[in-house]
N, CA, C and O atoms as a DFTB+ gen file, in Angstrom:
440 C
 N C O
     1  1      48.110      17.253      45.450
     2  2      49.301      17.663      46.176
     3  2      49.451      19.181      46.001
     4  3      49.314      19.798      44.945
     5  1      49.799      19.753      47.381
     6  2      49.425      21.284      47.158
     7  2      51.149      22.117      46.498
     8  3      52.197      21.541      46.792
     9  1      51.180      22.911      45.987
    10  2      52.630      23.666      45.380
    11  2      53.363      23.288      46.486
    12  3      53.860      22.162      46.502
    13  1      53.483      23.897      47.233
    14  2      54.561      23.612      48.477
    15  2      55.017      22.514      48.593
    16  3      56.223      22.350      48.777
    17  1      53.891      21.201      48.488
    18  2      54.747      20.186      48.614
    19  2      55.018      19.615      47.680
    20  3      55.677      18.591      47.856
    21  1      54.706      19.937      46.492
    22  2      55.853      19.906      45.212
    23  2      57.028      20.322      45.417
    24  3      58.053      19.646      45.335
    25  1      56.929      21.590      45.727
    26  2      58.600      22.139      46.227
    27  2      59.398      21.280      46.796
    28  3      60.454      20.714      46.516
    29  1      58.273      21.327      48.102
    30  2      59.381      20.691      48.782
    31  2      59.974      18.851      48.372
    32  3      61.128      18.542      48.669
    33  1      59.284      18.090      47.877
    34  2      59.359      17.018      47.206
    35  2      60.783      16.890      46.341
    36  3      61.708      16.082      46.411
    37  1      60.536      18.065      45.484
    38  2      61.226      18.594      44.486
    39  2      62.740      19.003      44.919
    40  3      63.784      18.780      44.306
    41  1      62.601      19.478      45.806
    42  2      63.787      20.168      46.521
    43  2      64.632      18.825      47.139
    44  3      65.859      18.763      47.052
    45  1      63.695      17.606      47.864
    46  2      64.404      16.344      48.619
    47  2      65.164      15.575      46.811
    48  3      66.257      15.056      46.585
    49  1      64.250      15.786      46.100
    50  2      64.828      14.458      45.446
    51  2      66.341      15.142      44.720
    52  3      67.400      14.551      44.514
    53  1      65.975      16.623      44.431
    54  2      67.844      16.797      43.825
    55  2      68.337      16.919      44.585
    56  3      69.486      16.662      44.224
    57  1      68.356      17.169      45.581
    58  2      69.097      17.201      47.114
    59  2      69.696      16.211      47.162
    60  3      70.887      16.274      47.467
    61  1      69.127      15.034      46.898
    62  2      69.533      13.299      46.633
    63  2      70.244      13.104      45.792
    64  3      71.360      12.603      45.931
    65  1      69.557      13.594      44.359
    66  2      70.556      13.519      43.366
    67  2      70.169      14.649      42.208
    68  3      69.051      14.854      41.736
    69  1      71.094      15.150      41.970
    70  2      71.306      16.703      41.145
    71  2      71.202      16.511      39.531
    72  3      70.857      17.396      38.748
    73  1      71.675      14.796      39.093
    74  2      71.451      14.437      38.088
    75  2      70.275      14.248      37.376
    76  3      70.213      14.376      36.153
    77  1      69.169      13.893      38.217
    78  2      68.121      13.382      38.068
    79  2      67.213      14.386      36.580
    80  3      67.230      15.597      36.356
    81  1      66.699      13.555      36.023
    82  2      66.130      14.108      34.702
    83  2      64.915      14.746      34.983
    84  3      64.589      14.627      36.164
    85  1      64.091      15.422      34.241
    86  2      62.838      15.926      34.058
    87  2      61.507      14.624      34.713
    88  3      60.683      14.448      35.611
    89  1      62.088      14.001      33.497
    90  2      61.079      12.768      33.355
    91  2      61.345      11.650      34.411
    92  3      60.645      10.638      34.459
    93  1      62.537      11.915      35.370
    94  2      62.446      10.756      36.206
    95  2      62.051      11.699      37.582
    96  3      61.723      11.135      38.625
    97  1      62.085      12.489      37.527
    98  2      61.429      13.614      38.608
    99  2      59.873      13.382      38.227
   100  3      59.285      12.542      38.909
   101  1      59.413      13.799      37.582
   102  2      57.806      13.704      37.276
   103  2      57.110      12.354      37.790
   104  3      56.051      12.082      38.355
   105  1      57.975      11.797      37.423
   106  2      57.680       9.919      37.709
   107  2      57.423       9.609      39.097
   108  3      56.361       9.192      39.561
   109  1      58.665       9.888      39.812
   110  2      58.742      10.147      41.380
   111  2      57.985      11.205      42.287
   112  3      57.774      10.957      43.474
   113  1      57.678      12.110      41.837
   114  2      56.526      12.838      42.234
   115  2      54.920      12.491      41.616
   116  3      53.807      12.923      41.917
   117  1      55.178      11.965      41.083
   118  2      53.505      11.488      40.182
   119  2      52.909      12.533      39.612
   120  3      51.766      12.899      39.886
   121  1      53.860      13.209      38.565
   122  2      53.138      14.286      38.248
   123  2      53.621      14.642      36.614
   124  3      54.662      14.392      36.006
   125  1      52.500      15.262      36.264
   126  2      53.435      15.214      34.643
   127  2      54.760      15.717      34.726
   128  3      55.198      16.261      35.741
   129  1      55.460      15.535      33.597
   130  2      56.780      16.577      33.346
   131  2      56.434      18.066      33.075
   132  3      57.153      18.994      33.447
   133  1      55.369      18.200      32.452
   134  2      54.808      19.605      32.236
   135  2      55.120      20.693      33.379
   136  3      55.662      21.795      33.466
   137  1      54.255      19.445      34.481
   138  2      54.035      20.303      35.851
   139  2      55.527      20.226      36.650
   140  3      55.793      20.961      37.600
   141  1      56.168      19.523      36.272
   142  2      57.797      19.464      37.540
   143  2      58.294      20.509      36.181
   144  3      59.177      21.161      36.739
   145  1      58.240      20.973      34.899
   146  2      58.919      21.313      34.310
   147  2      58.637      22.819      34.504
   148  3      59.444      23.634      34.057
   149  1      57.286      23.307      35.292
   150  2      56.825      24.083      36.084
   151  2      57.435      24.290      37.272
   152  3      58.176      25.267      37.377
   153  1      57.293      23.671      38.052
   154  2      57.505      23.362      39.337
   155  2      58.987      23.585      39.292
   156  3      59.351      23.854      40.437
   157  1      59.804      23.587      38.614
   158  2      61.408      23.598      38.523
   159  2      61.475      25.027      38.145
   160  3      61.563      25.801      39.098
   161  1      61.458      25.441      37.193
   162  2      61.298      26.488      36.380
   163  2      60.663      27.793      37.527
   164  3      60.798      28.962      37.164
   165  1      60.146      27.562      38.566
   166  2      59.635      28.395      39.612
   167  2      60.891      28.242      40.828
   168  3      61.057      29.169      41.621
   169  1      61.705      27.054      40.889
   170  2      62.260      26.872      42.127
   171  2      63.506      27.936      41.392
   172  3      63.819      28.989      41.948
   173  1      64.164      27.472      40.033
   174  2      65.033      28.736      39.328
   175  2      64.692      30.015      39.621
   176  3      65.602      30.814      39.844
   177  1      63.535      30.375      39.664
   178  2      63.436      31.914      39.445
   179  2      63.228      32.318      41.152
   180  3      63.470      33.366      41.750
   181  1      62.865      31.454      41.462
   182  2      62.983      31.918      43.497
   183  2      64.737      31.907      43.583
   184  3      65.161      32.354      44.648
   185  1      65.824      31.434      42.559
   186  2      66.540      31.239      43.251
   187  2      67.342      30.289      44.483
   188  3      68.303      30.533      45.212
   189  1      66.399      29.033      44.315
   190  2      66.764      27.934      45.354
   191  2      67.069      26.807      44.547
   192  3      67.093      25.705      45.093
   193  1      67.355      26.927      43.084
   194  2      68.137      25.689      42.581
   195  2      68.874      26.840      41.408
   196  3      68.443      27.908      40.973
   197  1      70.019      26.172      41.167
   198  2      70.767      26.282      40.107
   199  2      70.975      25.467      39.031
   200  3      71.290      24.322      39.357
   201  1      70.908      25.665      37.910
   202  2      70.985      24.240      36.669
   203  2      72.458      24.996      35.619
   204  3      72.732      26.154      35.303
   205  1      73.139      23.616      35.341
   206  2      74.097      23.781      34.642
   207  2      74.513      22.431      33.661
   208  3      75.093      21.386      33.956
   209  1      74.156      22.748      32.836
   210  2      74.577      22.006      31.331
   211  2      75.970      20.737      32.154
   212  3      76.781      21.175      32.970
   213  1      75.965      19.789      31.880
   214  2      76.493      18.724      32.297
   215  2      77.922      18.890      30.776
   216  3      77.796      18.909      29.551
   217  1      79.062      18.972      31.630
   218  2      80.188      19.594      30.468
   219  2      80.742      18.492      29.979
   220  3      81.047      18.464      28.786
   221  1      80.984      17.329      30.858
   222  2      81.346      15.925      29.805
   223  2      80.312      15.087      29.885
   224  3      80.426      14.167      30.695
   225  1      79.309      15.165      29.243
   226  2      77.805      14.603      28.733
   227  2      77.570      14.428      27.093
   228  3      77.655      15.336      26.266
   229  1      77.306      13.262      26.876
   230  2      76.548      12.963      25.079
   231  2      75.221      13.351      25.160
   232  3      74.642      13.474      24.081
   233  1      74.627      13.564      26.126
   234  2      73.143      14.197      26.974
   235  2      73.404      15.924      26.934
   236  3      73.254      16.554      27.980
   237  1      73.804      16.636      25.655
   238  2      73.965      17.921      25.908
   239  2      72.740      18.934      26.848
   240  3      72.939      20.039      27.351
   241  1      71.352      18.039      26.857
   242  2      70.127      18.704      27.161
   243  2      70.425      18.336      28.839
   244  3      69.888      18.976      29.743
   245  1      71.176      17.432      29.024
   246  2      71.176      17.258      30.336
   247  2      71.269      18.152      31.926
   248  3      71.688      19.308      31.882
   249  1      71.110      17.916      32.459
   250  2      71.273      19.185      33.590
   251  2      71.630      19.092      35.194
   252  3      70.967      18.290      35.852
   253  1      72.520      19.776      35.778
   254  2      72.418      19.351      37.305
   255  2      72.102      20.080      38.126
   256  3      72.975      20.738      38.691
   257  1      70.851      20.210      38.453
   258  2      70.426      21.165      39.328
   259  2      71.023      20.803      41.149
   260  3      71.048      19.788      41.845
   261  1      71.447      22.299      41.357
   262  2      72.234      22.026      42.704
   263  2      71.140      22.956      43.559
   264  3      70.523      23.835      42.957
   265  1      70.941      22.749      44.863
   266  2      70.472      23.567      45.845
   267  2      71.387      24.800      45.737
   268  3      72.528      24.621      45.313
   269  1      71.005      25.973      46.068
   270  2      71.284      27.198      46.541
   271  2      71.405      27.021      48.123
   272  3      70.756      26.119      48.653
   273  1      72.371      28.015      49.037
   274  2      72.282      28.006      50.364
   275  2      70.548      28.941      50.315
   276  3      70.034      29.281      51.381
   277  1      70.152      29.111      49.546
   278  2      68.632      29.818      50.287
   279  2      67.748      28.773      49.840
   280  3      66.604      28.969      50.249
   281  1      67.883      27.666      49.100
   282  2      67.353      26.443      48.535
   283  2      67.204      25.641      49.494
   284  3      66.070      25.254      49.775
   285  1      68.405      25.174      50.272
   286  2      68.511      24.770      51.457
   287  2      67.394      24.932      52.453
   288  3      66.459      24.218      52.817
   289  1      67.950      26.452      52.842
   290  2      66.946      26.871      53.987
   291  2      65.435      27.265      53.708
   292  3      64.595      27.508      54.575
   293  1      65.191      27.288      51.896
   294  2      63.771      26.931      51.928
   295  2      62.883      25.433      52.043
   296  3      61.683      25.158      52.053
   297  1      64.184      24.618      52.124
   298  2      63.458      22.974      52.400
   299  2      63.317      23.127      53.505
   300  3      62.313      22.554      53.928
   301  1      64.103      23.878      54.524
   302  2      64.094      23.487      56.069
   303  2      62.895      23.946      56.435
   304  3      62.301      23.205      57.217
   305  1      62.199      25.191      56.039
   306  2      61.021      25.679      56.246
   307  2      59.932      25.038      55.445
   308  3      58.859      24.823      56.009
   309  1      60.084      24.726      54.253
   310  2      58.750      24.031      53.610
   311  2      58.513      22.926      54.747
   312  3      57.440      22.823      55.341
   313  1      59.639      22.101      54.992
   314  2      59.654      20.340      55.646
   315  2      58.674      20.708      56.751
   316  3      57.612      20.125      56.967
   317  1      59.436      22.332      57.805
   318  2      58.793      22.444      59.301
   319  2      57.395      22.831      59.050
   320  3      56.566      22.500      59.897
   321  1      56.997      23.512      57.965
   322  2      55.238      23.720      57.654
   323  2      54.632      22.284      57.715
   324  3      53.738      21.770      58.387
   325  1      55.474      21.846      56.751
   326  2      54.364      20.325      55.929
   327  2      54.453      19.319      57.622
   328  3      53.465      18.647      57.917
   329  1      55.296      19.329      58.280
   330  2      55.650      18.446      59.506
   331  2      54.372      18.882      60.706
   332  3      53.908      18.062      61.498
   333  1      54.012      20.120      60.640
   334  2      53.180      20.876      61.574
   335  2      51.866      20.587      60.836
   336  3      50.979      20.056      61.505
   337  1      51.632      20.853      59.601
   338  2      50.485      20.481      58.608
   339  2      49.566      19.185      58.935
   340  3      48.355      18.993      59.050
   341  1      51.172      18.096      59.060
   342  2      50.935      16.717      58.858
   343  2      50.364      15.470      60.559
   344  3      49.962      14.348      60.866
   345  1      50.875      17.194      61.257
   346  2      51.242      16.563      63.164
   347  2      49.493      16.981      63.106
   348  3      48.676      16.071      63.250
   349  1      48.927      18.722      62.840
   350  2      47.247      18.653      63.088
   351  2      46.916      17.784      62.669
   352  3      46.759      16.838      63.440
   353  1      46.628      17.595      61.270
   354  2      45.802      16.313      60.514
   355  2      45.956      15.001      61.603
   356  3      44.963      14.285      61.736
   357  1      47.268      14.661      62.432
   358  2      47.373      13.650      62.450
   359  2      46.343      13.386      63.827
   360  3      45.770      12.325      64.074
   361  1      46.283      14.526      64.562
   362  2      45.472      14.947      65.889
   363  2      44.288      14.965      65.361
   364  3      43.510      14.289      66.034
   365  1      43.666      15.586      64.175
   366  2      42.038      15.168      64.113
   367  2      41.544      14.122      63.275
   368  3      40.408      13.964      62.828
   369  1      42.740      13.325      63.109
   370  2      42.228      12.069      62.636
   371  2      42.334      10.897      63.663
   372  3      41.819       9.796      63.466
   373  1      43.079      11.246      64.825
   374  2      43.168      10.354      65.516
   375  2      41.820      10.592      66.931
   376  3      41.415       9.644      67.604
   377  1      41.438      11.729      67.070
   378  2      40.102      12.446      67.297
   379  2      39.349      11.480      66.444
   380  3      39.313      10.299      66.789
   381  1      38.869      11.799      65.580
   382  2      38.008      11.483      64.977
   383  2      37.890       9.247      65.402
   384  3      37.009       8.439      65.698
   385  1      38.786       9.242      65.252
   386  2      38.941       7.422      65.398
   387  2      38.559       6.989      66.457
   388  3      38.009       5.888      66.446
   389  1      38.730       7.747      67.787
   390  2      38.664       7.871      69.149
   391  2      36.663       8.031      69.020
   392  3      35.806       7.239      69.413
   393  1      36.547       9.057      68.484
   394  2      34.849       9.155      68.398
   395  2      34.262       8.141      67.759
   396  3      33.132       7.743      68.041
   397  1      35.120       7.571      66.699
   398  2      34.237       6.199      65.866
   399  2      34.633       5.697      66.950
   400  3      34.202       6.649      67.600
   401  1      35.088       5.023      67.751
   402  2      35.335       3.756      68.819
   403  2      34.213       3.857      69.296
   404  3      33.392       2.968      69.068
   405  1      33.799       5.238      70.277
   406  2      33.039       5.004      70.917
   407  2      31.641       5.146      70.451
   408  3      30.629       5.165      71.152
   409  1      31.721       5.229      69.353
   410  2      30.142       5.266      68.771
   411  2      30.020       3.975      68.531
   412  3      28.863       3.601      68.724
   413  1      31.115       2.703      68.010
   414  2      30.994       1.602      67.726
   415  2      30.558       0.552      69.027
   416  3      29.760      -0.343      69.307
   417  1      31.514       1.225      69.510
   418  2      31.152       1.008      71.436
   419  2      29.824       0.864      71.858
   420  3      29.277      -0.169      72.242
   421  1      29.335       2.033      71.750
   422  2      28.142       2.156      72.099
   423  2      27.022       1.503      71.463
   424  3      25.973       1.507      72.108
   425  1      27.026       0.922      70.293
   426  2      26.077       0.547      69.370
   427  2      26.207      -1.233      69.327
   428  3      25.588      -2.082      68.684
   429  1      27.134      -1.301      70.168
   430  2      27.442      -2.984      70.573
   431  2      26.857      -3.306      71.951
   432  3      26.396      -4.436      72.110
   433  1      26.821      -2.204      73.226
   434  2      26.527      -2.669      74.106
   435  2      24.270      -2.466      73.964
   436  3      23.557      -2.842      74.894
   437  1      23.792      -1.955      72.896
   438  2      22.498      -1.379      72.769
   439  2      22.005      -2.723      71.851
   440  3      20.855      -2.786      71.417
């Protein structure tokens, strides 16, 4: 999975929910905590999430990361890359299926 769509992954699931832990983020992305603990730690310093200590919590380590309005509008642009990314792939794979037909085609009527 390439950075970007970590981000952007990253960006849908606190978007969803702001509570969400380290380790249940990693889980849901399939990726260590190391790497979302990366992957987070980069979306902070761009500035497109905010984290704040949870003030009535027994979970003092706890955290709620909120979107930024430029957090926001960097999902809207990661989503429209990965959507355009995902529309080619989807054109030369469906190319490609179209050429297996007719090679299968052809090797039935021979």
């Amino acid at each position: 999975m390439s950075s970007e769509e970590v981000q952007l992954k990253l960006l849908r699931l606190l978007e969803q929910d702001p509570t969400r832990s380290q380790r249940t983020l990693a889980r849901e992305l399939g990726i260590s905590v190391g790497s979302t603990n990366h992957a987070l730690r980069a979306l902070l310093a761009r500035g497109w999430v905010k984290a704040q200590n949870f003030t009535r919590s027994d979970n003092k380590r706890g955290y709620l990361y909120k979107l930024t309005p430029t957090g926001v509008s960097e999902k809207a642009r990661l989503a429209y890359h990965f959507l355009q990314r995902k529309r080619a792939e989807h054109v030369a794979l469906m190319t490609e299926i179209e050429q297996l037909r007719q090679e299968v085609q052809r090797e039935e009527r021979e």
